[in-house]
C-alpha positions as CSV (number, residue, x, y, z in Angstrom):
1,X,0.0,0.0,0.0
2,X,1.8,3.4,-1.0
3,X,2.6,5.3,1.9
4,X,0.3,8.4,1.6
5,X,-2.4,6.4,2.0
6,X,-1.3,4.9,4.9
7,X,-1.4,8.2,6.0
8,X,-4.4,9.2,5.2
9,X,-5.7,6.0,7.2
10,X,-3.5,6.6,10.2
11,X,-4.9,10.4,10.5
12,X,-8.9,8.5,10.8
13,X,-7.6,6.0,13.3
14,X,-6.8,6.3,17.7
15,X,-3.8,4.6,18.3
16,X,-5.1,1.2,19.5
17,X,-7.5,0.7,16.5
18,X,-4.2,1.5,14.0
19,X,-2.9,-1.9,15.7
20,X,-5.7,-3.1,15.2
21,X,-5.9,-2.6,11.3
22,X,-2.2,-3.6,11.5
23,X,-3.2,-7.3,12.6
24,X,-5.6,-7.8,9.7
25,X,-3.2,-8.7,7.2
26,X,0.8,-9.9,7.0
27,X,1.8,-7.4,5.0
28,X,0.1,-4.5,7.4
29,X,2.5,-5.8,10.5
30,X,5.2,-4.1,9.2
31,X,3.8,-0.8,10.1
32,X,3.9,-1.7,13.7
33,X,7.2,-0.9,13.7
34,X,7.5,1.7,11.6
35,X,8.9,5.1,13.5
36,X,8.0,7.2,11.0
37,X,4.3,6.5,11.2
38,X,3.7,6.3,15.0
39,X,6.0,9.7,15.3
40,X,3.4,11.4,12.8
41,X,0.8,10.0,15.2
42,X,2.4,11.4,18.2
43,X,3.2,14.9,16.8
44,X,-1.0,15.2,15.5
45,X,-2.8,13.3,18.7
46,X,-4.8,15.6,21.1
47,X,-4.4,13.2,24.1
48,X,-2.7,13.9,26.8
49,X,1.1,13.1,26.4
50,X,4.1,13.8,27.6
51,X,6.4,15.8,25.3
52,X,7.9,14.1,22.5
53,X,8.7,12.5,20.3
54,X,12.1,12.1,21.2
55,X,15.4,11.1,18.8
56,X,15.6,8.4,21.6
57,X,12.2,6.7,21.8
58,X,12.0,3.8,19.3
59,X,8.7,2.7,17.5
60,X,7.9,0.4,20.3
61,X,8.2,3.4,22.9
62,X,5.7,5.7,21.0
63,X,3.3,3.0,20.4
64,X,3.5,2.0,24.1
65,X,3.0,5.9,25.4
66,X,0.3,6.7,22.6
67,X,-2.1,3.2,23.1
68,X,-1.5,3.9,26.8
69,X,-2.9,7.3,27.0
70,X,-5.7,6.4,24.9
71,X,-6.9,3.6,26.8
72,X,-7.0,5.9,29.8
73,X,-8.6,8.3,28.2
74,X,-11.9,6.3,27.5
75,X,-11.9,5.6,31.6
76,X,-11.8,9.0,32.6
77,X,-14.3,10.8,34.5
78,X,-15.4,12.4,31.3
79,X,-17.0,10.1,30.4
80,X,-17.8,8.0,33.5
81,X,-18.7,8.8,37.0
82,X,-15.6,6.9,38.3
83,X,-12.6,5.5,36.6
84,X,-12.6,1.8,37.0
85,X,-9.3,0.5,38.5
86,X,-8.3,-1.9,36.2
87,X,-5.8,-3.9,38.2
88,X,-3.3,-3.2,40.9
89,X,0.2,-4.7,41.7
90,X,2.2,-4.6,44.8
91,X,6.0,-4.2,45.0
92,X,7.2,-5.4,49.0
93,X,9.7,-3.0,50.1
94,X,9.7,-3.7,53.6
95,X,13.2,-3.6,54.2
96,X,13.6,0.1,52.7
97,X,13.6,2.9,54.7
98,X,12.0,5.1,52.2
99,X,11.3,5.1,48.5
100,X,10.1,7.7,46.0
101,X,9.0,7.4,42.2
102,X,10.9,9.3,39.3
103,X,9.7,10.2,36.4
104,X,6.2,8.3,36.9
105,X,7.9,4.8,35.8
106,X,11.2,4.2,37.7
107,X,10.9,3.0,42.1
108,X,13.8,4.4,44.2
109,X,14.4,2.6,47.3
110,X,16.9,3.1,49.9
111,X,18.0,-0.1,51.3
112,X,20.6,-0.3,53.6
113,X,23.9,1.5,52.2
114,X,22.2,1.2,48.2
115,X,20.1,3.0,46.4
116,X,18.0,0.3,44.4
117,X,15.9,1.1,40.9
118,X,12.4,-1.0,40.1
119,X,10.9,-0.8,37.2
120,X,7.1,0.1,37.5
121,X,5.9,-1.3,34.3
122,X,8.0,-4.6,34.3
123,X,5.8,-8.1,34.7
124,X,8.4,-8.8,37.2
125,X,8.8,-5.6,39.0
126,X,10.6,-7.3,41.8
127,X,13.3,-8.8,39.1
128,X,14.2,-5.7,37.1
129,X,15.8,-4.3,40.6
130,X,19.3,-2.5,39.4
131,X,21.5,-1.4,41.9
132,X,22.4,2.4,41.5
133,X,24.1,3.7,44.3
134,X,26.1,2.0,47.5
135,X,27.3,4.8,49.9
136,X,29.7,2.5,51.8
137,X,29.4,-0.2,54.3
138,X,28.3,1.2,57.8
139,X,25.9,4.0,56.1
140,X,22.8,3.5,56.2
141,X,20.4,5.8,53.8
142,X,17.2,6.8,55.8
143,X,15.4,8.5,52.8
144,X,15.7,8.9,49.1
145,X,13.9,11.4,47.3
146,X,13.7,12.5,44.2
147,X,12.8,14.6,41.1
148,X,13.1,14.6,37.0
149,X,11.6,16.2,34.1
150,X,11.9,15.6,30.2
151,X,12.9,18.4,28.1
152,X,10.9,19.3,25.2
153,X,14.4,18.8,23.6
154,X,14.3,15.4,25.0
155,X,17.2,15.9,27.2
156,X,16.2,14.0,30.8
157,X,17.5,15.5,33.5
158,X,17.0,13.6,37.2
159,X,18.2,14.3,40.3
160,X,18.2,12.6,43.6
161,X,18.3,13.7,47.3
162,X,20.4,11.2,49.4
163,X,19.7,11.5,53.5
164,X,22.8,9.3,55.9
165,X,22.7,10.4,59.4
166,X,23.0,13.7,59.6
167,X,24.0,15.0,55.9
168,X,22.7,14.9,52.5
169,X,24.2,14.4,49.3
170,X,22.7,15.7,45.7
171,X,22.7,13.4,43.1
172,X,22.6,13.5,39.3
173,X,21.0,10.3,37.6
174,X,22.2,9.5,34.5
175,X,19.8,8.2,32.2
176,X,20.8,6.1,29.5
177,X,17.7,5.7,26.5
178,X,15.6,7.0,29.2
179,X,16.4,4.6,31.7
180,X,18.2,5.2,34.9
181,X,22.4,3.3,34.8
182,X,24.2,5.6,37.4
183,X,24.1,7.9,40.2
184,X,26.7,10.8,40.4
185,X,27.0,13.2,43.4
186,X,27.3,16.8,42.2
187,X,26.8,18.3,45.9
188,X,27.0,16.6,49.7
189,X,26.2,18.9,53.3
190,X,26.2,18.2,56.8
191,X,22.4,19.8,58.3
192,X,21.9,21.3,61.5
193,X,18.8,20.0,62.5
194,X,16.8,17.5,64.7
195,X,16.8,13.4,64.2
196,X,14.6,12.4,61.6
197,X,14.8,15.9,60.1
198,X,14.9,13.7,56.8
199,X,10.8,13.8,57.1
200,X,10.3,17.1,56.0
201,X,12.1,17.0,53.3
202,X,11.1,17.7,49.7
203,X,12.4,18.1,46.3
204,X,11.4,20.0,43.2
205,X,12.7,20.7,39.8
206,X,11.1,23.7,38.0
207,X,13.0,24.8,34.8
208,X,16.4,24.7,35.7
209,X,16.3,25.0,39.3
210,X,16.5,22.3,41.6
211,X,15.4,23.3,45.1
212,X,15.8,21.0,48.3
213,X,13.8,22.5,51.6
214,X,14.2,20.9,54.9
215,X,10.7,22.2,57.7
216,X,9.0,25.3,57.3
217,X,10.7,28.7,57.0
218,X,13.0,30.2,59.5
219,X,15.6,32.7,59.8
220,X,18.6,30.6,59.6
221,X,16.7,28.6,57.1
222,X,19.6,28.7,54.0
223,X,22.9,28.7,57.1
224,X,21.8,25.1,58.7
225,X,22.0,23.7,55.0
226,X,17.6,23.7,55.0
227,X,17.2,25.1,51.7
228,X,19.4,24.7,49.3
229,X,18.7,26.1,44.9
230,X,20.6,24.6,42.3
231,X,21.1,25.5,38.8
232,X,20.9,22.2,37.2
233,X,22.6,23.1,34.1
234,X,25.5,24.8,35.7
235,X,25.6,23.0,39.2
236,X,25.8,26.4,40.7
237,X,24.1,27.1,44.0
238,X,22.2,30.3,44.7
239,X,22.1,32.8,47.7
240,X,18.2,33.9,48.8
241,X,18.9,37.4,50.4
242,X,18.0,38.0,53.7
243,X,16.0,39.4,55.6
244,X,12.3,38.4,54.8
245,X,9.5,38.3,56.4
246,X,10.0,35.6,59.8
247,X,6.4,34.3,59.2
248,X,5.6,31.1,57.7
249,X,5.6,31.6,53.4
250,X,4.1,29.5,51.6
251,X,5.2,30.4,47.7
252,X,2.8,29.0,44.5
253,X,4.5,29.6,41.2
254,X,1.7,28.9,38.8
255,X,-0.9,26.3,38.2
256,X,-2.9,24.5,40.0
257,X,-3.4,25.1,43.9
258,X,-6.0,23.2,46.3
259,X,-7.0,25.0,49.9
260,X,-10.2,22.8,49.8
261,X,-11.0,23.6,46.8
262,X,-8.9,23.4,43.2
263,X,-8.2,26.8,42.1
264,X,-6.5,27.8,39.1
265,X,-3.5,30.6,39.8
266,X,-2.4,32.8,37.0
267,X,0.7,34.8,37.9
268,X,1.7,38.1,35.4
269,X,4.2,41.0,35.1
270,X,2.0,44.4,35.4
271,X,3.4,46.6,33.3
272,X,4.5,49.0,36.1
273,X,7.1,45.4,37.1
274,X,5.3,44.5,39.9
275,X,4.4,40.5,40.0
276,X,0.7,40.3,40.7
277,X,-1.2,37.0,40.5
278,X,-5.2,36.6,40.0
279,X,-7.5,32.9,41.5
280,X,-10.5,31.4,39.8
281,X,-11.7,28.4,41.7
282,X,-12.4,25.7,39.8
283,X,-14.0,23.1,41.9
284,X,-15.1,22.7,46.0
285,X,-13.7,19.7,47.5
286,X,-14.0,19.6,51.2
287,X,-10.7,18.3,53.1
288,X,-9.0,18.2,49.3
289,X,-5.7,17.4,50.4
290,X,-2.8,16.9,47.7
291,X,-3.2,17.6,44.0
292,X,-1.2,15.4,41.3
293,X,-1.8,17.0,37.6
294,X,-0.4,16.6,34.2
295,X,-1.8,18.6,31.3
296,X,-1.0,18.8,27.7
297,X,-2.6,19.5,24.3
298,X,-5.4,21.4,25.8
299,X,-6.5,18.1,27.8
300,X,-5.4,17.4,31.4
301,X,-6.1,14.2,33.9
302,X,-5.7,14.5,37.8
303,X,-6.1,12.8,41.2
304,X,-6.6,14.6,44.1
305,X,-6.5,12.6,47.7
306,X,-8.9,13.9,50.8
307,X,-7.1,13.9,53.9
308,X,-7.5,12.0,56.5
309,X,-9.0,9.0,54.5
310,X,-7.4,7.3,52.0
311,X,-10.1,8.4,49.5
312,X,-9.5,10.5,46.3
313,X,-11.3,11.3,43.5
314,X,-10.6,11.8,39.5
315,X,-10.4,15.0,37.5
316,X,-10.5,16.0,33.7
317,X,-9.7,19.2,32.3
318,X,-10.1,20.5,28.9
319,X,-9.0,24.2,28.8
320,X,-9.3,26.6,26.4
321,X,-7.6,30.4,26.3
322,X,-10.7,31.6,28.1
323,X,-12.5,29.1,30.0
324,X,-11.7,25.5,30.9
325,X,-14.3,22.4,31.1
326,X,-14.0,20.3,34.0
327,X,-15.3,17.0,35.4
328,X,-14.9,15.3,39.0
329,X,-15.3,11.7,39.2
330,X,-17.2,10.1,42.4
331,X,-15.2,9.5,45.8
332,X,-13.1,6.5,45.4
333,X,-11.8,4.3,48.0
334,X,-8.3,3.0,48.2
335,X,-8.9,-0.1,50.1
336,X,-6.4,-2.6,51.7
337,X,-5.9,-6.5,51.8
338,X,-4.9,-6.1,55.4
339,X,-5.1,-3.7,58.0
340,X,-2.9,-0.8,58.2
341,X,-2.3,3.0,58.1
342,X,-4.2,5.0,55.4
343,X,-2.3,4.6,52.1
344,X,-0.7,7.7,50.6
345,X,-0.4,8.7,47.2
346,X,2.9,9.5,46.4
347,X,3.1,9.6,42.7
348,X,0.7,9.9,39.8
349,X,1.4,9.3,36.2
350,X,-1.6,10.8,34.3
351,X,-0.8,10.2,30.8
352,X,-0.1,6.2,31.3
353,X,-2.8,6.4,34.2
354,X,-0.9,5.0,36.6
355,X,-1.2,6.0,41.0
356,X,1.3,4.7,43.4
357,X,0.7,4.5,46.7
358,X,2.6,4.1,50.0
359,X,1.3,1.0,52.2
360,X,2.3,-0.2,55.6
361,X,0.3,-2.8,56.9
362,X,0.7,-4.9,59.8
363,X,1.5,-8.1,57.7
364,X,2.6,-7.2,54.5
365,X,4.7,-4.2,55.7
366,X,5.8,-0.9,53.2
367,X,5.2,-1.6,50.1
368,X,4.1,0.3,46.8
369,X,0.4,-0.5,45.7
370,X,0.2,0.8,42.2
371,X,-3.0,1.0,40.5
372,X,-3.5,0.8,36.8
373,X,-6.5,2.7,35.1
374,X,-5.6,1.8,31.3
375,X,-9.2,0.3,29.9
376,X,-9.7,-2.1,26.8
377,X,-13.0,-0.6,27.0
378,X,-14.7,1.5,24.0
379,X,-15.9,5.1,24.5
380,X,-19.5,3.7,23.0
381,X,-19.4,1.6,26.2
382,X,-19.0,4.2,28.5
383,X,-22.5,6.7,30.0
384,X,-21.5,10.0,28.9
385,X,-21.5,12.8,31.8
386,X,-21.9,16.0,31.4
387,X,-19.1,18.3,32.4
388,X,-19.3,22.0,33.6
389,X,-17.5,24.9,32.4
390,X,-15.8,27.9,33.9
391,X,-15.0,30.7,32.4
392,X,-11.7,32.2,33.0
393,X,-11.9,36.0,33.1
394,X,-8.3,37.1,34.1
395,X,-9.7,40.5,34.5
């Protein structure tokens, strides 16, 4: 079949029903494999993807990303009034002392001196453990965290935060075809601070700074070592001037915000060069807790948890320049095999639709609970529900 017409056929077809038409003849399999056809599929889908293509990411890696997203896009709450879980898998990591998720695929655990890989969408999750890291015999890592994003260059950059006794080393991961071979400390501190400080830890990567906090604000918050902002390109660490207010700050730098309720935050340059910032609140949700949100293409898919149960509930976005179309799925219960504390969401990979959870439970131990909400389902079998729309007005 000449080419432009396989074209013309690829442009009528989602992504799973172009493997489909793929199967029906020998001759058709071919195209499975073809990189050029599933990158022109990539560059014109309106689903909700991660950016790419990239020079790295073979046929197989497009076609896994774009079938993915599409199946989770006919379980959405746009179209249901609850996404149906469609399976869940447990990895035991009872002997780590703490574990975070990069990049939405890739498990970090720290166990004993190591750092230890998993990853998420193996069969054997518990087999594809690679050994990153080893800090020495004698040095035990309490807590790993972690943070990574994917250029729109397709240049991965991920770092990790490493936490010994009483000092912390930054660590760059080197990614190999997108998957994690190495860990390389760029930047290692002693911090002033209680035992277990290592618990108030968090890490984030926006643009090209890394920033590591340690407990709320304080006065001597940058001298014990608590914050710390890195240029990720350059390495180079950055001075916040003092003095500032003493009072707790709490800082949002755009996006999506929840104070029970989900609010969208636009933050603009006035002309006279004073940063001002407008709120439209998008949806009430009572005790609304965390908020985990990807969006691209106009189309965006999140999962917000409601503290103190271990409930959450599913959101879809489509957004326009002026107003943005949202719909909230019914409360959803996380529910364990045995009993335990409350899971906690700790990750939340919207475009493969894909929650992890954090689950200690009195026989099982920590684990990871990771639930899969990627449906074989058609959109014909799915009740339609009506969303509601809200209109922007940054005025």
């Amino acid at each position: 079949m000449p080419l432009d017409i396989v074209y013309l056929i690829v442009d009528c077809l989602a992504p799973r029903d172009f493997v489909a038409f793929s199967s029906v003849a020998r001759c058709y399999r071919r195209l499975l494999n073809d990189r050029t056809i599933w990158k022109r599929l990539y560059q014109g889908s309106t689903l909700p993807l991660p950016h790419g293509p990239h020079e790295w990411q073979s046929a197989s890696d497009l076609r896994g990303v774009l079938v993915r997203s599409d199946k989770v896009q006919v379980n959405w709450p746009h179209t249901s009034g609850r996404p149906e879980i469609i399976c869940s898998r447990y990895l035991p990591l009872d002997h780590a002392r703490g574990f975070s998720v990069l990049l939405d695929r890739w498990i970090l655990a720290g166990i004993g001196s190591t750092i230890v890989c998993y990853d998420s969408r193996s069969s054997d999750m518990e087999g594809s453990a690679k050994t990153l890291f080893d800090a020495g015999a004698g040095r035990h890592i309490h807590c790993v965290l972690s943070a990574g994003t994917t250029r729109p260059d397709g240049c991965i950059l991920a770092f990790a935060v490493i936490f010994i006794q009483q000092e912390f080393t930054i660590a760059k991961i080197i990614m190999t075809a997108g998957k994690p071979s190495g860990i390389q400390p760029v930047f290692e501190s002693q911090m002033i601070g209680p035992v277990g400080f290592y618990s108030l830890a968090k890490v984030t990567l926006r643009h090209r700074l890394l920033i590591v906090t340690i407990g709320d604000y304080a006065w001597d918050w940058e001298s014990t070592q608590r914050l710390v902002v890195m240029d990720v390109d350059t390495l180079r660490r950055y001075h916040i001037p003092t003095p500032v207010p003493l009072e707790r700050i709490k800082l949002t730098l755009a996006g999506l915000t929840v104070d029970d309720c989900i609010s969208l935050v636009n933050i603009f340059l006035e002309p006279s060069g004073r940063v001002a910032s407008k709120k439209v609140d998008l949806v009430r949700l009572p005790m609304a807790s965390s908020l985990w949100l990807d969006s691209t293409n106009g189309r965006g898919r999140a999962i917000c948890t409601i503290a103190p149960k271990s409930e959450f509930v599913a959101l879809a976005f489509d957004h326009g320049q002026d107003s943005i179309s949202i719909s909230c799925s019914d409360m959803m219960t996380m529910t364990m095999p045995t009993p335990g504390d409350p899971p906690t969401l700790v990750a939340f990979d919207a475009f493969g639709g894909t929650a992890f959870f954090e689950s200690v439970s009195s026989t099982r131990g920590r684990g990871v609970e990771i639930l899969e909400f990627a449906s074989d389902a058609r959109e014909s079998e799915k009740s339609a529900a009506e969303p509601w729309v809200v209109q922007l007005g940054w005025t």
